[in-house]
PQR file of N, CA, C, O and H, with PARSE charges and radii, in Angstrom:
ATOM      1  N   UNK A   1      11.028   2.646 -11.007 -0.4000 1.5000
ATOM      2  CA  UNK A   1       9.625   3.014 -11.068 -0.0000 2.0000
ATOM      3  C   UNK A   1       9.531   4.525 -11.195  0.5500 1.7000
ATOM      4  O   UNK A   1      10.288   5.268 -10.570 -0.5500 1.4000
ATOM      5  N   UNK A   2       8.472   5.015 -12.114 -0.4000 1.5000
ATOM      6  CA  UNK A   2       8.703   6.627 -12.266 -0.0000 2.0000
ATOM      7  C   UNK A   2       7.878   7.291 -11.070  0.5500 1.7000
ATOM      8  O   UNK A   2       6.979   6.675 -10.496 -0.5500 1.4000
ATOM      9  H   UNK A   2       7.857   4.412 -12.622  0.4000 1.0000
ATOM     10  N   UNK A   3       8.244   8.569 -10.744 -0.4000 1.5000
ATOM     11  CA  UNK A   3       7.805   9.295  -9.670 -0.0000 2.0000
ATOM     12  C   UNK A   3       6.361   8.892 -10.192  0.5500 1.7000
ATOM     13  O   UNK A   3       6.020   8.542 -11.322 -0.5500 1.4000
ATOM     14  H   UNK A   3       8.974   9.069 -11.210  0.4000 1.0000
ATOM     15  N   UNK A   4       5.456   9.078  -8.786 -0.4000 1.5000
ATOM     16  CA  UNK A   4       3.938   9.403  -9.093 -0.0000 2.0000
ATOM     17  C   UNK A   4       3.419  10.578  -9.835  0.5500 1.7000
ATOM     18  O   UNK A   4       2.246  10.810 -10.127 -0.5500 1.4000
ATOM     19  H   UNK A   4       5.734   9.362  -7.868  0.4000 1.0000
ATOM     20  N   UNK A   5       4.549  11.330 -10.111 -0.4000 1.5000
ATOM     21  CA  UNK A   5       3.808  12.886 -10.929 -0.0000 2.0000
ATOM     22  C   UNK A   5       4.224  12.668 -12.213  0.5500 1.7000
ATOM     23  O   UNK A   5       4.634  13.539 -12.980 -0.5500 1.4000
ATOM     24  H   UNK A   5       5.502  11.141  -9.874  0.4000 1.0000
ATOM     25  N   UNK A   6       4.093  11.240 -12.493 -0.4000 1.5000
ATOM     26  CA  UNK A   6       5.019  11.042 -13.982 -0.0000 2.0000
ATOM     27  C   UNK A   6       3.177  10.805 -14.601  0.5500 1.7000
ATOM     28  O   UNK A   6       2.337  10.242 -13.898 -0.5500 1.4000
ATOM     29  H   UNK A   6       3.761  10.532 -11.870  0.4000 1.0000
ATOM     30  N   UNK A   7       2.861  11.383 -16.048 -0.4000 1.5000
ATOM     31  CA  UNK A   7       1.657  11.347 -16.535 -0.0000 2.0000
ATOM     32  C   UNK A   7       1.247  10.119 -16.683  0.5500 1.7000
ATOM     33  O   UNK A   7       0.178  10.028 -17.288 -0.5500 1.4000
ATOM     34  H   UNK A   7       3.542  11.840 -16.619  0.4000 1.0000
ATOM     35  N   UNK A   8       1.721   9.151 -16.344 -0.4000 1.5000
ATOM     36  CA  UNK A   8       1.057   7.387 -16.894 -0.0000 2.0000
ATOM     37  C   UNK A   8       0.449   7.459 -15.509  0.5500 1.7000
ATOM     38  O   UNK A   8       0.464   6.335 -15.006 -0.5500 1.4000
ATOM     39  H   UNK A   8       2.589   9.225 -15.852  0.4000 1.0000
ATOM     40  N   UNK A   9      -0.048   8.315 -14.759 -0.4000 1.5000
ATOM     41  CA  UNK A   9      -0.406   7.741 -12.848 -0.0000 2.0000
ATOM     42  C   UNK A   9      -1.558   8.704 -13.022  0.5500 1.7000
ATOM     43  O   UNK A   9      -2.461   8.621 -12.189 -0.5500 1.4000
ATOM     44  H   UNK A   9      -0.060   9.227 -15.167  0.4000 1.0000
ATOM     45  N   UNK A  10      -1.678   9.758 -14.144 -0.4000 1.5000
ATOM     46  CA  UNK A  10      -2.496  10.404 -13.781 -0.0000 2.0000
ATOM     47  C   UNK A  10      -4.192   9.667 -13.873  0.5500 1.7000
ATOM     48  O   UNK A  10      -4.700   8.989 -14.766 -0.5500 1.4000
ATOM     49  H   UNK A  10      -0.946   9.826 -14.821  0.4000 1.0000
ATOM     50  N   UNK A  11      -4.624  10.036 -12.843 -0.4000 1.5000
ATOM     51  CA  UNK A  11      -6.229   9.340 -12.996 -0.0000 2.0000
ATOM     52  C   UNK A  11      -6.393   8.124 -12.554  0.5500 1.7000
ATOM     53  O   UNK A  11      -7.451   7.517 -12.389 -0.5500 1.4000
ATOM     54  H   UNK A  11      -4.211  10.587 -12.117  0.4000 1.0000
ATOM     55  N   UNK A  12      -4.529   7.528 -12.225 -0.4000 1.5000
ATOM     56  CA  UNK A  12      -4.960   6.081 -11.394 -0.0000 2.0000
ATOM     57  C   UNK A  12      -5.207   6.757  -9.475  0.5500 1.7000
ATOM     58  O   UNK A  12      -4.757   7.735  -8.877 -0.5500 1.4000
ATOM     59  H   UNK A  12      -3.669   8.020 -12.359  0.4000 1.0000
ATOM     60  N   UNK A  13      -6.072   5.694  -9.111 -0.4000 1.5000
ATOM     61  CA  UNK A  13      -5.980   6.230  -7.603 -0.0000 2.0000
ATOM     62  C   UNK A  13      -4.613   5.175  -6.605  0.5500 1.7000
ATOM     63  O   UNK A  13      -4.402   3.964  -6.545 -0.5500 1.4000
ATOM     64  H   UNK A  13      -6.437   4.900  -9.597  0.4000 1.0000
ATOM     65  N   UNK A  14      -4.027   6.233  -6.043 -0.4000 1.5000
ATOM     66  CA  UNK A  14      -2.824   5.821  -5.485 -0.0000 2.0000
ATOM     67  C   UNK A  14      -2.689   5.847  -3.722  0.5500 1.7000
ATOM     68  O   UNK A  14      -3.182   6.697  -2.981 -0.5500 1.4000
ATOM     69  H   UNK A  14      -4.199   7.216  -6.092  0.4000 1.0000
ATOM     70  N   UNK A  15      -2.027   4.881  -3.399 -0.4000 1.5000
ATOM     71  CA  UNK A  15      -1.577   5.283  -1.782 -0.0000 2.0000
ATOM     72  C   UNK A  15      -0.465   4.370  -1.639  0.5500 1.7000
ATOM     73  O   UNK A  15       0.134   3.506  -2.279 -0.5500 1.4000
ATOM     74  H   UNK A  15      -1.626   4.191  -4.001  0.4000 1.0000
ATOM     75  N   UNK A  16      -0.459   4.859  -0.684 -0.4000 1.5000
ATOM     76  CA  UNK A  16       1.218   4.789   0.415 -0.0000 2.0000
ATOM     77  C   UNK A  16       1.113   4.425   2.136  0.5500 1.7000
ATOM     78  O   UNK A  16       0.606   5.028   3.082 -0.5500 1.4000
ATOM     79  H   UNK A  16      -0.946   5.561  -0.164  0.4000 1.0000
ATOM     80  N   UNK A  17       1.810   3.219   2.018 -0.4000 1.5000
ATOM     81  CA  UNK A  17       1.837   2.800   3.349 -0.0000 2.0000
ATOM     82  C   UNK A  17       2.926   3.159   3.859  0.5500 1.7000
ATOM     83  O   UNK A  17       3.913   3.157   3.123 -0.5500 1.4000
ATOM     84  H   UNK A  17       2.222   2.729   1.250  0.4000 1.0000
ATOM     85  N   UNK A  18       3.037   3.481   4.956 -0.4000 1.5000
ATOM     86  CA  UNK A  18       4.565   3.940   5.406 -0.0000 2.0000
ATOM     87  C   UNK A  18       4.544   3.002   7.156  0.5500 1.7000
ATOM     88  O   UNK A  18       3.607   3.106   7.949 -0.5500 1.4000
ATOM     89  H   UNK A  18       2.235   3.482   5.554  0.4000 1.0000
ATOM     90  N   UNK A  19       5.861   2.112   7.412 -0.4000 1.5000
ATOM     91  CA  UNK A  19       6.261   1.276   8.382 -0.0000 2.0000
ATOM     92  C   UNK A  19       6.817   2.248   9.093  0.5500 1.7000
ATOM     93  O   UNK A  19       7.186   3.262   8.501 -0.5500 1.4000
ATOM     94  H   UNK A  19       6.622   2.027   6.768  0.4000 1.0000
ATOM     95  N   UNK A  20       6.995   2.120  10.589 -0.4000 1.5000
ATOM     96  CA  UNK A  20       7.557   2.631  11.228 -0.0000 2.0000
ATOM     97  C   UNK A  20       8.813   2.809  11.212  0.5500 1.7000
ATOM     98  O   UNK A  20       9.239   1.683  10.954 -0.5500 1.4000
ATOM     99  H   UNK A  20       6.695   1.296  11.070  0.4000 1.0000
ATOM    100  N   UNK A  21       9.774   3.556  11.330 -0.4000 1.5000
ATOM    101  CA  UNK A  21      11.401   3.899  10.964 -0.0000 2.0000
ATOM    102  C   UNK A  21      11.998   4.120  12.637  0.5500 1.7000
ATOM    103  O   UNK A  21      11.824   5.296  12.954 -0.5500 1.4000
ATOM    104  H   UNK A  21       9.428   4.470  11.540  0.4000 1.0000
ATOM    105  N   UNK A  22      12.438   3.567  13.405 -0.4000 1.5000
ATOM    106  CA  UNK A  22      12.991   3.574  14.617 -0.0000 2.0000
ATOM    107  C   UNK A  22      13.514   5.071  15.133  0.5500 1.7000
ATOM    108  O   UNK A  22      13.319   5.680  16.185 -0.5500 1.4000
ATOM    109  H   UNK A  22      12.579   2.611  13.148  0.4000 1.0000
ATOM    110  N   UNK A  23      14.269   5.394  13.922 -0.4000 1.5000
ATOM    111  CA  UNK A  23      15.268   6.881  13.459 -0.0000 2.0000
ATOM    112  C   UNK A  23      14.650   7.714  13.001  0.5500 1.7000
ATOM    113  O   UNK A  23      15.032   8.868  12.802 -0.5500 1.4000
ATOM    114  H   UNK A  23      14.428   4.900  13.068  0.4000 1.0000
ATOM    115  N   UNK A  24      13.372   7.158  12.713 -0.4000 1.5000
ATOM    116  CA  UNK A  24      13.052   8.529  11.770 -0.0000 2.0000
ATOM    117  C   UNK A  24      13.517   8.689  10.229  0.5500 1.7000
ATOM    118  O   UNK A  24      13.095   9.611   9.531 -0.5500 1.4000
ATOM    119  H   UNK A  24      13.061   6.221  12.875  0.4000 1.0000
ATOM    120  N   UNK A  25      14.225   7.926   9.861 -0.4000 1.5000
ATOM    121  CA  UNK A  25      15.192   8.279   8.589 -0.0000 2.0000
ATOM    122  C   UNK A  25      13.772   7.155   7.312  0.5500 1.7000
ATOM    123  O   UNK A  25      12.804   6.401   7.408 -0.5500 1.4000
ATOM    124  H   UNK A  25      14.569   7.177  10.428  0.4000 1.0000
ATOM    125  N   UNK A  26      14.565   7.762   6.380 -0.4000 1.5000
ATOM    126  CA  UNK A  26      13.798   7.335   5.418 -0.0000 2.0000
ATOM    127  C   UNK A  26      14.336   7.774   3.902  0.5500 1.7000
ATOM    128  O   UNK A  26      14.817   8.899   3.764 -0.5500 1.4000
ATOM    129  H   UNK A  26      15.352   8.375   6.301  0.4000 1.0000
ATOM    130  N   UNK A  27      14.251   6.927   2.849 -0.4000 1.5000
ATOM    131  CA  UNK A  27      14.706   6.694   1.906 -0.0000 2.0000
ATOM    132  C   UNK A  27      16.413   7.500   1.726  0.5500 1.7000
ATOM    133  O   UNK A  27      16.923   8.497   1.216 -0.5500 1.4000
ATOM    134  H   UNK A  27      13.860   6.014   2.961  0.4000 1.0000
ATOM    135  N   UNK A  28      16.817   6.202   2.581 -0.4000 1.5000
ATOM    136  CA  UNK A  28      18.102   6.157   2.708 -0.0000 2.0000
ATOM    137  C   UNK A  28      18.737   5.011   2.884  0.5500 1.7000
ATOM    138  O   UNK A  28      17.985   4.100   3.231 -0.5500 1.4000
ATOM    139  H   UNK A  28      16.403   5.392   2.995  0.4000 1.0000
ATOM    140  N   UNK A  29      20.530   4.556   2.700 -0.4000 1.5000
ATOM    141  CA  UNK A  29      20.833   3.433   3.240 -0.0000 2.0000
ATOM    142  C   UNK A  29      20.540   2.505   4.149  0.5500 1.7000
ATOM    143  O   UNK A  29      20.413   1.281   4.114 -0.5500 1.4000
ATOM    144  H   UNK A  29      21.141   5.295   2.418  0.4000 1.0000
ATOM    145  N   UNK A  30      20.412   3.774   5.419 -0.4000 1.5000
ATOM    146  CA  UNK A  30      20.515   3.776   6.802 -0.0000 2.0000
ATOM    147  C   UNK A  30      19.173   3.181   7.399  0.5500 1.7000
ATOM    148  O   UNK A  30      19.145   2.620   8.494 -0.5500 1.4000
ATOM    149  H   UNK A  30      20.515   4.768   5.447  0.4000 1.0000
ATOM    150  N   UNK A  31      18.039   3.354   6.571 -0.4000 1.5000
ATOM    151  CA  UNK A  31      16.306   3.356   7.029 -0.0000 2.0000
ATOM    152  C   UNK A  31      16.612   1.937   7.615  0.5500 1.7000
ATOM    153  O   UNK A  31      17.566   1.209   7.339 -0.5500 1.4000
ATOM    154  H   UNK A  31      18.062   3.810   5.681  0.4000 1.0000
ATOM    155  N   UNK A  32      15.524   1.700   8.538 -0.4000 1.5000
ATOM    156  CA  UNK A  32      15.464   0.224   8.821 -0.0000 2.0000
ATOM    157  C   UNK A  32      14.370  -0.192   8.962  0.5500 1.7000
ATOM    158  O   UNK A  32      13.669   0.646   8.394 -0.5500 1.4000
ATOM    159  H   UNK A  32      14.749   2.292   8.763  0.4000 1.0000
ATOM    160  N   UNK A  33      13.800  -0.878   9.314 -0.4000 1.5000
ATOM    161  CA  UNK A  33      12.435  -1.288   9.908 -0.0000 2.0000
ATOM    162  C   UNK A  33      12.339  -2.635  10.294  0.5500 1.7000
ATOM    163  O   UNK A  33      12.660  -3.563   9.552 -0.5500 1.4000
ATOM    164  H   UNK A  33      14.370  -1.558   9.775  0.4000 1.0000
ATOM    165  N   UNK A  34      11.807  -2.797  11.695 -0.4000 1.5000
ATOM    166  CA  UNK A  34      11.591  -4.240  11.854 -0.0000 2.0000
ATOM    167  C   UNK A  34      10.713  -5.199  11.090  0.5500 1.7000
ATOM    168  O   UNK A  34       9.647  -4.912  10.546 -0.5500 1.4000
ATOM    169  H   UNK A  34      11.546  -2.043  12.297  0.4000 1.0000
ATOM    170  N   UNK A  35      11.327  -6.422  11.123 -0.4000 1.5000
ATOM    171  CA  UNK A  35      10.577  -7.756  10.359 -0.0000 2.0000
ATOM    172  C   UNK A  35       8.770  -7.872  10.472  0.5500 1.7000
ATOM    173  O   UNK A  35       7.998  -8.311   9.619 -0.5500 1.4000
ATOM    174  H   UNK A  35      12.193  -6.655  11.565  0.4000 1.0000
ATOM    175  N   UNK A  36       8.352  -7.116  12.310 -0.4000 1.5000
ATOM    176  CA  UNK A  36       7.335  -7.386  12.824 -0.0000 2.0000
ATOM    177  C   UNK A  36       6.431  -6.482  12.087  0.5500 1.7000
ATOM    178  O   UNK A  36       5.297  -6.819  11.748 -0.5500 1.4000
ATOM    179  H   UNK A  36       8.979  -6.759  13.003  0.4000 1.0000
ATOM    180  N   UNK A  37       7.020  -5.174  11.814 -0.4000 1.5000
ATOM    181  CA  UNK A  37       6.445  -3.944  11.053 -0.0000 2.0000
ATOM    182  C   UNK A  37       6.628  -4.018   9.962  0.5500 1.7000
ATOM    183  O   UNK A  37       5.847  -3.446   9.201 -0.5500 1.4000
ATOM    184  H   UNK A  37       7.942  -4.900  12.090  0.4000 1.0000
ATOM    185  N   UNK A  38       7.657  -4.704   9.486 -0.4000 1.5000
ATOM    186  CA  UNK A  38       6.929  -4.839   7.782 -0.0000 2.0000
ATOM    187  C   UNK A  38       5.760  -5.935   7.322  0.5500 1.7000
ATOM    188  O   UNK A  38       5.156  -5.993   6.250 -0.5500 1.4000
ATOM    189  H   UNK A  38       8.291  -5.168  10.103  0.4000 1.0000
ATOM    190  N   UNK A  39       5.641  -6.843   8.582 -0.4000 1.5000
ATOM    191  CA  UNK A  39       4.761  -8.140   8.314 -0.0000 2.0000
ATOM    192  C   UNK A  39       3.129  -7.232   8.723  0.5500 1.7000
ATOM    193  O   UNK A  39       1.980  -7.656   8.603 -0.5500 1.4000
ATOM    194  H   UNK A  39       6.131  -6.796   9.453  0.4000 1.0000
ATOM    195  N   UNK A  40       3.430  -6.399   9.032 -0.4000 1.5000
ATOM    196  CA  UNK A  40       2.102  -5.286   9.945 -0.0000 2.0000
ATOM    197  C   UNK A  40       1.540  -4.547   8.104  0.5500 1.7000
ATOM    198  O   UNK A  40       0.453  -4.566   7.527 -0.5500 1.4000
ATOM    199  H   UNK A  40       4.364  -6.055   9.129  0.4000 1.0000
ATOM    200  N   UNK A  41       2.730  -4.056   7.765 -0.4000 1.5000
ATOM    201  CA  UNK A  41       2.345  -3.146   6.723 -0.0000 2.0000
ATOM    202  C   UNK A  41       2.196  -4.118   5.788  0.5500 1.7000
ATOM    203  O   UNK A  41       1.142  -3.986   5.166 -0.5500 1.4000
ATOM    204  H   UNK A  41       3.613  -4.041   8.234  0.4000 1.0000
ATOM    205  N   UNK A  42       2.835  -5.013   5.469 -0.4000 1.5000
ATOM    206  CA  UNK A  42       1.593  -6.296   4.295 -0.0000 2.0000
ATOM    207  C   UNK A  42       0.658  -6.460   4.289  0.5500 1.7000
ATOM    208  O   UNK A  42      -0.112  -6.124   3.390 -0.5500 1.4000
ATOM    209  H   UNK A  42       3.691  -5.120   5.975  0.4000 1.0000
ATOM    210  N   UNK A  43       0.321  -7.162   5.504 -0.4000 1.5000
ATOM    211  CA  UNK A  43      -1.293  -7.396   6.165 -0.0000 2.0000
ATOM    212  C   UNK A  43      -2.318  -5.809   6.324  0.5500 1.7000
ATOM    213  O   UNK A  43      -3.532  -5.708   6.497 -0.5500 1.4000
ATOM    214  H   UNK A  43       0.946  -7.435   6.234  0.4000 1.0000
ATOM    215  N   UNK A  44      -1.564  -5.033   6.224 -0.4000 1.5000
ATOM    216  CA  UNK A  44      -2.631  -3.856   5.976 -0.0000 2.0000
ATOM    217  C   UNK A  44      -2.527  -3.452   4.405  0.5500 1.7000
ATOM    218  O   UNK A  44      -3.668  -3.436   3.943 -0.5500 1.4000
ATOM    219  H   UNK A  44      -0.577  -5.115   6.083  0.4000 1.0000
ATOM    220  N   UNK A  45      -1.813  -3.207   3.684 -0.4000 1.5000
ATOM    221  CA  UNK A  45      -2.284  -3.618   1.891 -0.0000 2.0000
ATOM    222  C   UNK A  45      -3.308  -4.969   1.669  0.5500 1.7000
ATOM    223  O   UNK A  45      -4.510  -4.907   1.413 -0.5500 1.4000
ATOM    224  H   UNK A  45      -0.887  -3.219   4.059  0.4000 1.0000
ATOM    225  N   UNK A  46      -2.657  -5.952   1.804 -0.4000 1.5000
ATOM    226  CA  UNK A  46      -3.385  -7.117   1.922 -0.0000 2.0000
ATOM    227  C   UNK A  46      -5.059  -7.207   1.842  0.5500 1.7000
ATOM    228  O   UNK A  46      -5.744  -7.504   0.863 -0.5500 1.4000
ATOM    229  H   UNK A  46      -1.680  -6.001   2.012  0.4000 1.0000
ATOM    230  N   UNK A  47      -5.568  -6.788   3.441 -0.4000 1.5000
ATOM    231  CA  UNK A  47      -6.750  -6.327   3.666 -0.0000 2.0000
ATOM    232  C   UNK A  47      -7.752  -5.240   2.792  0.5500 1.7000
ATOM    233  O   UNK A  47      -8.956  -5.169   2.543 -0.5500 1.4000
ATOM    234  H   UNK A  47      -5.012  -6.546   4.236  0.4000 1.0000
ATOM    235  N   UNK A  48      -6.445  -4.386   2.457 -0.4000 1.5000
ATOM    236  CA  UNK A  48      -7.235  -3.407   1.648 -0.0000 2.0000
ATOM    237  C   UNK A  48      -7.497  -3.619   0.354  0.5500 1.7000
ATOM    238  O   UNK A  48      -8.324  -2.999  -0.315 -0.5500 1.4000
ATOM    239  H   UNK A  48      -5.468  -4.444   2.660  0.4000 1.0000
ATOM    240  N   UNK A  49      -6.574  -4.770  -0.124 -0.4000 1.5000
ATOM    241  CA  UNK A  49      -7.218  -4.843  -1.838 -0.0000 2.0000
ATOM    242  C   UNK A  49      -8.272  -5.503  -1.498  0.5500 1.7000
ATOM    243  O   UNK A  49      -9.362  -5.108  -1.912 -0.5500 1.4000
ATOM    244  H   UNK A  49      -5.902  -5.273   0.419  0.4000 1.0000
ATOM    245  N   UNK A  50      -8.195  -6.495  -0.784 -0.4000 1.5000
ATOM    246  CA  UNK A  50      -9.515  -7.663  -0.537 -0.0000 2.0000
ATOM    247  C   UNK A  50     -10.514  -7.115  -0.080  0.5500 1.7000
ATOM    248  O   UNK A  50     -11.570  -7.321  -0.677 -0.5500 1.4000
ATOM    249  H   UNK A  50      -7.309  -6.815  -0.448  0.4000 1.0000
ATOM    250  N   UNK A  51     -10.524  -6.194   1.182 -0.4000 1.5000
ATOM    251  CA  UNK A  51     -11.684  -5.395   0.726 -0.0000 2.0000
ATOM    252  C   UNK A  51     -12.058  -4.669  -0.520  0.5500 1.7000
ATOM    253  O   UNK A  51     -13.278  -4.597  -0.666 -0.5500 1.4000
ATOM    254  H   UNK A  51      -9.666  -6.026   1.667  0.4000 1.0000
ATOM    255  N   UNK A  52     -11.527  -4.251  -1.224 -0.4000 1.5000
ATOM    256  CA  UNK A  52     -11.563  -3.620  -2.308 -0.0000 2.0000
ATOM    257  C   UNK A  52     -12.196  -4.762  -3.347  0.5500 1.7000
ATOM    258  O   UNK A  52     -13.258  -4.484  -3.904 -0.5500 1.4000
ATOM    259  H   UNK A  52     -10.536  -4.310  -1.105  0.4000 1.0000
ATOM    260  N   UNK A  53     -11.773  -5.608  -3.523 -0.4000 1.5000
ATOM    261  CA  UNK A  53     -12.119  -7.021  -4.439 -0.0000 2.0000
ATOM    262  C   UNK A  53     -13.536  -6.883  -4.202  0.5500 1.7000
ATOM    263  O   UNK A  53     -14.323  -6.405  -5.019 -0.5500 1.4000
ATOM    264  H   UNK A  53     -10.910  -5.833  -3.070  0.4000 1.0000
ATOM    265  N   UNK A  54     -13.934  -7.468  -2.665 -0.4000 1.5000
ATOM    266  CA  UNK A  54     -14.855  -7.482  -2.294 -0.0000 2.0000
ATOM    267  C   UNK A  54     -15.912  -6.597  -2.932  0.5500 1.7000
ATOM    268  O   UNK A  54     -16.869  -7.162  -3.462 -0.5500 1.4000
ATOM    269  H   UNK A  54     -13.294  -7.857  -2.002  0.4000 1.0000
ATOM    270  N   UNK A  55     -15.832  -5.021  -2.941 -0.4000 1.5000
ATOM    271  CA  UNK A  55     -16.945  -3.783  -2.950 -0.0000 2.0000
ATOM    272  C   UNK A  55     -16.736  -4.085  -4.111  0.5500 1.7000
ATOM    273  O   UNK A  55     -17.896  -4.443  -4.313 -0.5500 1.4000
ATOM    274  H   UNK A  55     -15.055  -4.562  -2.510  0.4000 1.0000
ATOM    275  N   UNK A  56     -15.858  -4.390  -5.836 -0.4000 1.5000
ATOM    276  CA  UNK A  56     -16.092  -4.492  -6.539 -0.0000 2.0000
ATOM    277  C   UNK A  56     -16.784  -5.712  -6.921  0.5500 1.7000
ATOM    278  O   UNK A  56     -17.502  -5.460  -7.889 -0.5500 1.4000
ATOM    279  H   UNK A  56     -14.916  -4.099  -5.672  0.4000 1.0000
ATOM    280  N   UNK A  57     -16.840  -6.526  -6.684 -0.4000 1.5000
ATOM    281  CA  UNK A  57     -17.673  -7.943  -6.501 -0.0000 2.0000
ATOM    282  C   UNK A  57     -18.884  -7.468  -6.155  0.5500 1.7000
ATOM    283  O   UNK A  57     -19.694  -7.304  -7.067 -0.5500 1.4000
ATOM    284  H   UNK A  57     -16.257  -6.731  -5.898  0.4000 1.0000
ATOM    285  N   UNK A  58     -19.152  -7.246  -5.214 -0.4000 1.5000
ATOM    286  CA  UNK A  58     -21.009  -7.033  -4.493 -0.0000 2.0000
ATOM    287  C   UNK A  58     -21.287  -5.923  -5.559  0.5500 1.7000
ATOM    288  O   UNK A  58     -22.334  -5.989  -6.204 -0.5500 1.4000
ATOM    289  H   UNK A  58     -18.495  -7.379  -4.472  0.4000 1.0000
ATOM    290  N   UNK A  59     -20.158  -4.631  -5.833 -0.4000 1.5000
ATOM    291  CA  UNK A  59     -21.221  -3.789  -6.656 -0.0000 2.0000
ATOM    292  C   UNK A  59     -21.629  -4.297  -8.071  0.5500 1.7000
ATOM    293  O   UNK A  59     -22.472  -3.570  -8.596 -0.5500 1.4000
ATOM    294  H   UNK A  59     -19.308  -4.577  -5.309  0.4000 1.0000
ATOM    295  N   UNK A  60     -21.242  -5.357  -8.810 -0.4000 1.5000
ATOM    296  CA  UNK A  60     -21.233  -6.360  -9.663 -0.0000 2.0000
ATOM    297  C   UNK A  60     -22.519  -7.368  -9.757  0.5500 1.7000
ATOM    298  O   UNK A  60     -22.984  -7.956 -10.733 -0.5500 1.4000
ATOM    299  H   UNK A  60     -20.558  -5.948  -8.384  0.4000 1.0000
ATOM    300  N   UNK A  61     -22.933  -7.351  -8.353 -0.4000 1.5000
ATOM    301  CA  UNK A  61     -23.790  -8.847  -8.615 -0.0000 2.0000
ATOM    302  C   UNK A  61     -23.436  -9.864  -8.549  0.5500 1.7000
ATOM    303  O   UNK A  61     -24.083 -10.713  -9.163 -0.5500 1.4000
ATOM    304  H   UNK A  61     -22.555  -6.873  -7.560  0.4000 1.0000
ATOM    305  N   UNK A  62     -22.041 -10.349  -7.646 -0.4000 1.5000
ATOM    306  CA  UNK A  62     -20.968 -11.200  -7.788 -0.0000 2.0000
ATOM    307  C   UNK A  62     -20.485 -11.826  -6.674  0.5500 1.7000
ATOM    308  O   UNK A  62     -19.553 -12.600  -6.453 -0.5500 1.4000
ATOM    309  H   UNK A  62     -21.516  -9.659  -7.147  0.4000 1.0000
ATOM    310  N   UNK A  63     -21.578 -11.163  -5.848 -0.4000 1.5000
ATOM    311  CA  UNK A  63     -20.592 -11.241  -4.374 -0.0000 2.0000
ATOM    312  C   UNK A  63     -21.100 -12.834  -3.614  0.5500 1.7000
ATOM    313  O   UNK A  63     -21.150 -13.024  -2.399 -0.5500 1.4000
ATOM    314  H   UNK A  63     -22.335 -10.535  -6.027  0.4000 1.0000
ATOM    315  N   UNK A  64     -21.484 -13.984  -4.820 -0.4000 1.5000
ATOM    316  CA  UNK A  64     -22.262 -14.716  -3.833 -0.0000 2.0000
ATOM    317  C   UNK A  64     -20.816 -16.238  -3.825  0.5500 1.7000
ATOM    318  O   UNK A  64     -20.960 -17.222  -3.099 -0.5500 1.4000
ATOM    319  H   UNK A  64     -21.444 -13.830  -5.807  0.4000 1.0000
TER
END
């Protein structure tokens, strides 16, 4: 996947969830994260497109 400063991203709106890292470490072999915290950080993307669905739906006329 190309960095975010690659010009095909420009003008899309972007974010980043970040799971808790026990160590601290991060984008490395070593990173880890528990099963419980990555099932945490799904369910918070998750929520947010669907809200998102949602505000585009109601601002639509759609939301019924």
């Amino acid at each position: 996947m190309p960095a975010t400063t690659h010009r095909c991203w420009r003008g899309c709106a972007r974010r980043a969830w970040c799971c808790p890292q026990p160590d601290g470490i991060s984008h490395n072999p070593a990173e880890h994260t528990e099963p419980d915290d990555l099932v945490a950080g799904a369910d918070v993307l998750l929520q947010t497109i669907l809200t998102l669905d949602r505000m585009v739906l109601e601002s639509d006329g759609l939301d019924r």
